[in-house]
N, C-alpha and C positions, 0 to 999 in steps of 0.2 A: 387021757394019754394021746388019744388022736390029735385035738386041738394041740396040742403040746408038741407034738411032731409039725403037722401044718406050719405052727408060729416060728419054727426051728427052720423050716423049709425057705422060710417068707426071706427071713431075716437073713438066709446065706443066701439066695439068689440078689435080694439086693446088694449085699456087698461085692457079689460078684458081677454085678449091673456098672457096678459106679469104679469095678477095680478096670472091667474092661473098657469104661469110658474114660481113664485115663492114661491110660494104655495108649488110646486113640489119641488125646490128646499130645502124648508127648513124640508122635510120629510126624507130627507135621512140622513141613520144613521151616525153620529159622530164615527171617529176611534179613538177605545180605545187605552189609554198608558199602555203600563206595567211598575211596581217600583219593587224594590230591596228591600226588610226590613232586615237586621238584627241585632235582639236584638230591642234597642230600635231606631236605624239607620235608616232611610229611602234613597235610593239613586235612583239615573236617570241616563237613557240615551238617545240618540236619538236613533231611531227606525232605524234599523237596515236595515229591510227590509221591505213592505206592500203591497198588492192589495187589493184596498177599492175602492168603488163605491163612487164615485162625484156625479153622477147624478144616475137615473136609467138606463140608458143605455151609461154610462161613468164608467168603473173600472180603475183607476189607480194603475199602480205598481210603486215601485221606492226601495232606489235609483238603479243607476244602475252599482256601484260602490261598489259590496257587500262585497267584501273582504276588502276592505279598515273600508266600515262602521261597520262593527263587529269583531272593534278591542275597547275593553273597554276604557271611558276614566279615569275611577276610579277602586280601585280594594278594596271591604269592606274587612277589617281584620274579622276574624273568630277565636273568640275564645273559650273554652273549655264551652259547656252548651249553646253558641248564637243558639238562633232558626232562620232558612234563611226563609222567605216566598217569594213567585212573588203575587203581587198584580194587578189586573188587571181595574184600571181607567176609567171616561170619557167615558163610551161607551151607547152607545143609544138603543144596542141590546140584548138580550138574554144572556147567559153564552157560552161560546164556547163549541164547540162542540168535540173539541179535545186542551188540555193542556198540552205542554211537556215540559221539560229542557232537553237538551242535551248538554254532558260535551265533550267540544270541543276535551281536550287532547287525549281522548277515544273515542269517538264517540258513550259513554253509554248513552242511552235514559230512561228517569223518565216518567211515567205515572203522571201528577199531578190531574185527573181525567175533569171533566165537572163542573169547579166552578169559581168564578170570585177571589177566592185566596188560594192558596194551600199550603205545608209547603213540602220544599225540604229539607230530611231527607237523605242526603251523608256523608259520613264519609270518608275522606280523609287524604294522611300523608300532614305534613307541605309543602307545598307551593303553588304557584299562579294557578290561575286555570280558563278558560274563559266557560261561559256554555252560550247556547243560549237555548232562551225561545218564542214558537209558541203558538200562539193561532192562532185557528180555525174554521172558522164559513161556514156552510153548505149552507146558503140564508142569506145574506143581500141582499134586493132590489134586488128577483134574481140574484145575483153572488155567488157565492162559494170568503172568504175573508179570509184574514189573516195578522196577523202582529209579526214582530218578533223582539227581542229586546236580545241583549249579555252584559252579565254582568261581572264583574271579582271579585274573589271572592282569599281570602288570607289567606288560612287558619294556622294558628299557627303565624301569624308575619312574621318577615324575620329571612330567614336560614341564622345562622352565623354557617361555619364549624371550628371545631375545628381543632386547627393546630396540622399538624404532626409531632413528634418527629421525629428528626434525630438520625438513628443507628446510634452509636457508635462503627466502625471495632474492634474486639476481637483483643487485642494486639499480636503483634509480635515477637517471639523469636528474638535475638540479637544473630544474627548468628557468631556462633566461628572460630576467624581470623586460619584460614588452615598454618600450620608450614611447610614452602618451604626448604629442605634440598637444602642448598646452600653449590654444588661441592667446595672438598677443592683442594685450587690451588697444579696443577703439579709442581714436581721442576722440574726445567730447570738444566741443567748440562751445566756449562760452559767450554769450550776447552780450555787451555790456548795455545797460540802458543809457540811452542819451538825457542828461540834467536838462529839464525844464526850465525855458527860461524864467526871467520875473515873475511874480504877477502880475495880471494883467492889471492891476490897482497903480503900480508901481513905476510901469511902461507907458501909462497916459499919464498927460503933466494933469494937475489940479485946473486948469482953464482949460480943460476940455471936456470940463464935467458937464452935462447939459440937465438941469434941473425942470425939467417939467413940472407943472401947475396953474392954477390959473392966473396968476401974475409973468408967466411968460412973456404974453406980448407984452 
């Protein structure tokens, strides 16, 4: 009978073990989303970066891949008069305690104050532009918490540059053909040879031939 009470004891403190650790569990706060509005626009992303409490003595961070995660996957056009707001969602706690955007290209920081939605008021020349937005919380569940979310934002459309004319080289004078004084030909003087008279066979008569040998004298 005692055993049997004991086992009776056991078995309602554990359910009362596991009723109050749910209990616990469903006290702790919900992490908020931030959104994107502009104009009449709303847009998302996946959170970028966060440390939130799971439990009361469990914070998680993640991801752990931050450069990858806060690269936009959409980028809202912005046009002439659109109002931008970050909206700050789903959350079980207080207003943060610190609100900023910061523009990634620059590394300029916006105050957007302590409110659960603020109006980012940047004036920017035409093109793309990534800004990350923190919120901050001083105590959830005992933790210091935060979560962060990048948006891309596209102001003026897309830059189409205007094409550039090709100068035109300033023409060329037609340079004046240079008149080559071409040497006038030397005369050659020709020698005529003077004709040979006779032979000399031809020029002595035949008695004048003088025959040597020994019948001369």
């Amino acid at each position: 009978m005692i055993k049997r009470r004991t086992l009776l004891v056991i078995v309602v403190m554990f359910f009362v073990i596991l009723a109050v650790s749910a209990c616990g569990g469903e006290s702790v706060a919900k992490r908020p989303v931030i959104k994107l509005q502009v104009g009449s626009q709303t847009y998302e992303e996946d959170v970028a970066f966060y440390c939130w409490p799971e439990a009361s003595d469990d914070l998680a961070c993640g991801p752990t891949d931050f450069a990858q995660a806060a690269v936009p996957a959409n980028f809202a056009a912005v046009g002439p008069g659109d109002e931008i707001r970050f909206v700050i969602e789903g959350a079980d706690v207080d207003a943060p305690s610190r609100f900023t955007a910061t523009l990634l290209e620059s590394g300029q920081q916006t105050n957007l104050g302590t409110t659960n939605e603020a109006v980012y008021d940047m004036a920017l020349p035409d093109a793309q532009y990534s800004v990350r937005v923190d919120a901050e919380y001083d105590d959830v569940e005992g933790h210091k918490a935060n979560v962060s979310y990048v948006f891309g934002l596209e102001y003026g459309g897309v830059v189409v540059m205007a094409p550039t004319d090709t100068p035109t080289p300033p023409p060329t004078d037609t340079p004046v053909p240079t008149v080559t004084n071409t040497p006038q030909p030397t005369a050659t003087f020709t020698i005529t040879p003077t004709p040979l008279g006779p032979p000399l066979a031809e020029a002595l008569e035949p008695d004048t031939y003088v025959h040597a040998g020994p019948d001369s004298n």
